[in-house]
Each structure stands twice: as C-alpha cells, then as structure tokens.
C-alpha positions, 0 to 999 in steps of 0.5 A: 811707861818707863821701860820696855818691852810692855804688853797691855791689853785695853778695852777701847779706842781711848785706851789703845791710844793712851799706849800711844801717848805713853810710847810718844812720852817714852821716846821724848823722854829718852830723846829718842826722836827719831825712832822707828817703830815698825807696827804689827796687826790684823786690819782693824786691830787699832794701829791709827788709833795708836798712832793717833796718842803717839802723835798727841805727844810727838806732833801734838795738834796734828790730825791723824788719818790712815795712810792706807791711800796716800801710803805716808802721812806727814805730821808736823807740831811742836818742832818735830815731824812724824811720819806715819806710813801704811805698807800694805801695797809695798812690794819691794825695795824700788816701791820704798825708793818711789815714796821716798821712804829712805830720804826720811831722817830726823823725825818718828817713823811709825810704819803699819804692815812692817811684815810687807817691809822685812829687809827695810828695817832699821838696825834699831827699832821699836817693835809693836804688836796689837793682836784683837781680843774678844769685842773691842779687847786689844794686847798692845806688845812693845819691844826694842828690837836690834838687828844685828 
C-alpha cells in the first residue's frame, strides 16, 4: 500500500490481516505513529483480525485480543504502543473520560465501533470499513478523513 484511500476485498482471515500489515507498514512508512484509525463494521466483519496484521507490524510479538470486555487493550513492541479500543458499550463523552480515552498520546489508536464515538474523532484520521460479503468475502475500504 503506497497511498490511500484503498478498497480490497479478501477471501479469508489471513488476508484481512495481511490489510492490516500493509496499513501498519504504511503508517511507518509516513511516520505516522500516532495515527487514529477509526474502524467501521457489522460484528464479525473482521476488525480484530485486521488489528491482528496492523499489530505484527506496529507492535510486533504482541497478542492480540477483542477489547469487547475490557474496552482498550494495550500492545507494547518495537518501541511503540497501540491501543486497540471497542466502543461498542460507549454512550457519551464522560464514558471516554472514565476509560481514560483522552490521556492517550504517542501511540496507534485503532478503535471498533466508531459510529458509537462520532463527536470524539480526531481532526485527522484514517477511516476504515470491512463490509461482509458472500461466505468468508470482505471489502476492506481505507481512507483519510480530515474534519474541518
């Protein structure tokens, strides 16, 4: 990936986190490490997978998990830390404040459910979308997105 926006479709899981490695790699390579990707889809369309590639390359040896509990997960490797966040269950801005969603800086945010979190969105950020297809089939969209 050398520039956005993208839109890919792929057939497995392997795949949906190869997109992630190739956004993981893009950020580094435009030393862009503390990025905000605000992430978009159904249940089950594929976002921790994709957060599993984008953390091989971000955070590499850390063990990703759905933050569906604990809300934010934290990766650490390589010098860097990304934050992987599930705002499903987010209500308003004093629910970001109690997770402590403002005191993050200098690391890779990739938060699900971003839909929940409309008026916490950063002025820039990347916007991505997994929309499921027929059988295991997903369009992974990639965008930058300033607010202004």
């Amino acid at each position: 990936m050398t520039s956005l926006p993208i839109t890919v479709v792929t057939a497995s899981v392997i795949e949906t986190e190869n997109v992630g490695r190739e956004l993981g790699q893009y950020l580094l390579n435009n030393g862009m490490t503390d990025a905000f990707i605000a992430m978009y889809g159904d249940l089950g369309a594929g976002k921790t997978a994709f957060v599993r590639g984008l953390c091989d390359v971000i955070t590499p040896g850390a063990h990703v998990c759905s933050p569906t509990y604990t809300i934010v997960n934290e990766y650490y490797g390589g010098g860097r830390t990304l934050c992987h966040c599930d705002m499903y269950r987010i209500e308003s801005d004093d629910d970001l404040y109690s997770i402590g969603f403002y005191d993050y800086e200098n690391c890779v945010i990739a938060a699900e459910w971003c839909e929940k979190i409309p008026f916490a969105l950063p002025e820039k950020y990347i916007k991505l979308t997994i929309k499921k297809l027929d059988g295991d089939n997903r369009e992974i969209t990639a965008e930058e997105v300033e607010n202004i």
